[in-house]
C-alpha positions as CSV (number, residue, x, y, z in Angstrom):
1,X,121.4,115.9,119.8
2,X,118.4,118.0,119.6
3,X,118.0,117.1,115.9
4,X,117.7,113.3,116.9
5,X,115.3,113.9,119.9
6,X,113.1,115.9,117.6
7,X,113.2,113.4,115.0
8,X,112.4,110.7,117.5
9,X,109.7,112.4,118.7
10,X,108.6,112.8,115.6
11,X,108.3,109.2,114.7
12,X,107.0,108.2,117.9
13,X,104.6,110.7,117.2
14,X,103.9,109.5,113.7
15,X,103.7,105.9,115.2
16,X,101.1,106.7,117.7
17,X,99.0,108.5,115.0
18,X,98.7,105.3,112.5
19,X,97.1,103.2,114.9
20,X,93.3,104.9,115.8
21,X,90.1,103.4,117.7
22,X,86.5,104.4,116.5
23,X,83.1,103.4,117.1
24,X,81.1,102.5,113.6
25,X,77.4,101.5,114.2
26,X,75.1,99.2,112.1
27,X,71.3,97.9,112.0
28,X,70.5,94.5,112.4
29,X,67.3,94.6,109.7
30,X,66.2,91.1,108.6
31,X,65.9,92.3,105.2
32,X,69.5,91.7,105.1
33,X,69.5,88.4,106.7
34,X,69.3,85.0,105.5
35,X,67.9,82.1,107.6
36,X,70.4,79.0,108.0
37,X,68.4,76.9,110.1
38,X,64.5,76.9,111.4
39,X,62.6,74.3,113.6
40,X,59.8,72.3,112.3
41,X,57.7,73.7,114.8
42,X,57.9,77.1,112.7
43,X,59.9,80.5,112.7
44,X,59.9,80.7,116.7
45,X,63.2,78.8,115.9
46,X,65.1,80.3,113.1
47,X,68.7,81.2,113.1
48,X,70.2,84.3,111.2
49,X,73.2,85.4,109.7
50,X,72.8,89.1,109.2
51,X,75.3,91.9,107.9
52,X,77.9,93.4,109.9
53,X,80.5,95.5,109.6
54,X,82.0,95.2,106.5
55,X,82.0,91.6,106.0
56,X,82.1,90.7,109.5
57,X,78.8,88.7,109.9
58,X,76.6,88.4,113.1
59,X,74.8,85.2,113.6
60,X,71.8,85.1,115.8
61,X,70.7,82.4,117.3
62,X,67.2,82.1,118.5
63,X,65.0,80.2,120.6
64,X,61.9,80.0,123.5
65,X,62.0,83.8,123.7
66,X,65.6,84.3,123.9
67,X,68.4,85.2,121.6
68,X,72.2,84.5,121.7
69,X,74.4,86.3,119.4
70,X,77.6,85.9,117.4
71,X,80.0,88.8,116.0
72,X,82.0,87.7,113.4
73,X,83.8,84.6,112.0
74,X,82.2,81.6,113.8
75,X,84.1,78.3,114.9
76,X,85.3,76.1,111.8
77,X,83.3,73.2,110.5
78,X,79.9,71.6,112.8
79,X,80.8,73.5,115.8
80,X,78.4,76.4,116.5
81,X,79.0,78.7,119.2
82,X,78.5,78.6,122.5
83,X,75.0,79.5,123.5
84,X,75.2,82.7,125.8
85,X,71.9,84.7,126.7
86,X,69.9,85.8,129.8
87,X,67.8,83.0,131.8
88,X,64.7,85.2,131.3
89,X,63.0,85.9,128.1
90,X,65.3,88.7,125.9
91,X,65.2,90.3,122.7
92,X,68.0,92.4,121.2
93,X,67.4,96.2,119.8
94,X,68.8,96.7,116.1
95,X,71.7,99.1,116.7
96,X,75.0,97.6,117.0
97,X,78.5,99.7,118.1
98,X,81.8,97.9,116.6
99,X,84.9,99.5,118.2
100,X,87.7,99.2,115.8
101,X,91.0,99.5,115.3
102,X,91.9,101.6,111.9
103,X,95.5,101.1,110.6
104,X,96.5,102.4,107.5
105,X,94.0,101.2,104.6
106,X,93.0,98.5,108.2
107,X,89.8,98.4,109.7
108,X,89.7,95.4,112.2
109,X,86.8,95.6,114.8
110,X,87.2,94.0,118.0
111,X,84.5,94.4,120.2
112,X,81.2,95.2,119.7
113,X,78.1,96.8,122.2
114,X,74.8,95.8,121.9
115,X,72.0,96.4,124.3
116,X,69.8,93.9,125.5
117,X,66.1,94.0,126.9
118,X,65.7,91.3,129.5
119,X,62.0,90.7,130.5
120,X,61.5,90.6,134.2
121,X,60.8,87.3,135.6
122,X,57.7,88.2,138.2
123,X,56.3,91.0,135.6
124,X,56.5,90.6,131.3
125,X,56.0,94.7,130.9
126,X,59.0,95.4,132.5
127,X,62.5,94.9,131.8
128,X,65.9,95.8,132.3
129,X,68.2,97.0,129.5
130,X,71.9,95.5,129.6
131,X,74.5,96.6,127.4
132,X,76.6,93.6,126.7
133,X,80.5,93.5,125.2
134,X,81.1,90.9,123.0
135,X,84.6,89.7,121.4
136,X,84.5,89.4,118.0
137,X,85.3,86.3,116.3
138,X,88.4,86.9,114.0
139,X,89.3,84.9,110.5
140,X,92.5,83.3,112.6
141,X,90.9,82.9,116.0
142,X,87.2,82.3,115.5
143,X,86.6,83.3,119.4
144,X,84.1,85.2,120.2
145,X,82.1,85.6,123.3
146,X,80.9,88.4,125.9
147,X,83.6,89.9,127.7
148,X,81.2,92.6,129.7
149,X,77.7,93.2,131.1
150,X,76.5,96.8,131.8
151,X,73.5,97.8,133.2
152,X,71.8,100.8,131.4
153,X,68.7,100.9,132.9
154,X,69.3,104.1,135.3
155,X,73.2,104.6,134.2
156,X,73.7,107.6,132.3
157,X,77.8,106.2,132.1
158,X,76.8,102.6,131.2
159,X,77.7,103.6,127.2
160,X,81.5,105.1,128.0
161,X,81.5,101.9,130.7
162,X,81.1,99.5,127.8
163,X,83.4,101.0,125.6
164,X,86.2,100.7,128.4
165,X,85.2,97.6,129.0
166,X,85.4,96.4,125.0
167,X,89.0,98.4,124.7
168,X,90.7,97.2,127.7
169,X,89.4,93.7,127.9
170,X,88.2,92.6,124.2
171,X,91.5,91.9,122.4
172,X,92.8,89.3,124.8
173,X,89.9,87.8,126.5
174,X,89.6,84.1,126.9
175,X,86.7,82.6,126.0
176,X,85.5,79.8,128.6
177,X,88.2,81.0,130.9
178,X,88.1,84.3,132.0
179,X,85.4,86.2,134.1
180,X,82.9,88.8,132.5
181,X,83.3,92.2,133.7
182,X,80.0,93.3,135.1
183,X,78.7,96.6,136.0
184,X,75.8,97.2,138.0
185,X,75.6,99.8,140.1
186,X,73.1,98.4,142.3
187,X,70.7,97.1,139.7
188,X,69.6,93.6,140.3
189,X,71.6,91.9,136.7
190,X,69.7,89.0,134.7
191,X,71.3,85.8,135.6
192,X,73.8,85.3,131.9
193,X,75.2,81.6,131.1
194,X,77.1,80.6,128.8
195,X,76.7,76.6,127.7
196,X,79.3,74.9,125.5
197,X,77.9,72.5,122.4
């Protein structure tokens, strides 16, 4: 009896140890992107597909000031994603964390955090930084969209926040459907819409 416990143990041991969750980081540097699309008023328009996490692309999306992001495999044939960005005049920094799932000779990320500078509406020099958790679009699913906002500005915690967030929420998140997880913490939050094609 103690022989099977032990081996049972073992396995479920063994079982547990397969399955791992990281963080891996990339830059966004537009070196490494191409341009798919650009307005004939000039580059204030252009749209991005950069490199990711190994072969996971990010698209970017950009227009009057603002940027909306995608992380990984976009929607099948003419339908873009859905744009989702502050109201007020954003930019996104160049570090991006992927959370993923290793398994084996697996790597399949699931989440990624980004953070976000969000002009303030009444005063251009300052802004508030928002780390937002995004879905990432998977070859059989091609859903994507953010699960979580977290405001950094003033939130020592808002990093180990977002990671919860992304771990507990990414995987089976709805897009369209379900509600954003938001954390605050008093900090007025950028209004954040999301608007369908």
């Amino acid at each position: 009896m103690r022989v099977y416990a032990a081996l049972i143990a073992t396995l479920l041991a063994a079982g547990a140890a397969r399955a791992e969750t990281i963080s891996a980081y990339t830059d966004i540097n537009e070196a490494n992107c191409s341009t798919f699309a650009i307005s004939e008023e000039g580059g204030e328009f252009a749209n991005l597909v950069c490199n990711g996490y190994k072969g996971y692309p990010i698209l970017i999306y950009s227009g009057d000031l603002r940027e909306s992001l995608f992380y990984g495999f976009p929607p099948d044939g003419d339908l873009a994603p859905a744009w989702e960005s502050f109201g007020a005049f954003n930019s996104t920094g160049p570090k991006v964390e992927w959370r993923v799932e290793k398994e084996g000779g697996l790597e399949i990320p699931y989440a990624t955090i980004h953070r976000w500078f969000v002009s303030d509406a009444e005063d251009s020099s300052k802004h508030t930084e928002v780390l937002v958790v995004e879905k990432v679009g998977q070859l059989h699913e091609r859903d994507g969209c953010a699960v979580g906002l977290v405001v950094a500005t003033g939130n020592p915690g808002a990093n180990d926040a977002a990671r919860l967030i992304a771990d507990e929420q990414a995987r089976g998140f709805i897009c369209g459907a379900d509600e954003r997880v938001i954390i605050a913490d008093g900090v007025p939050l950028p209004d954040f819409y999301r608007q369908e094609e």
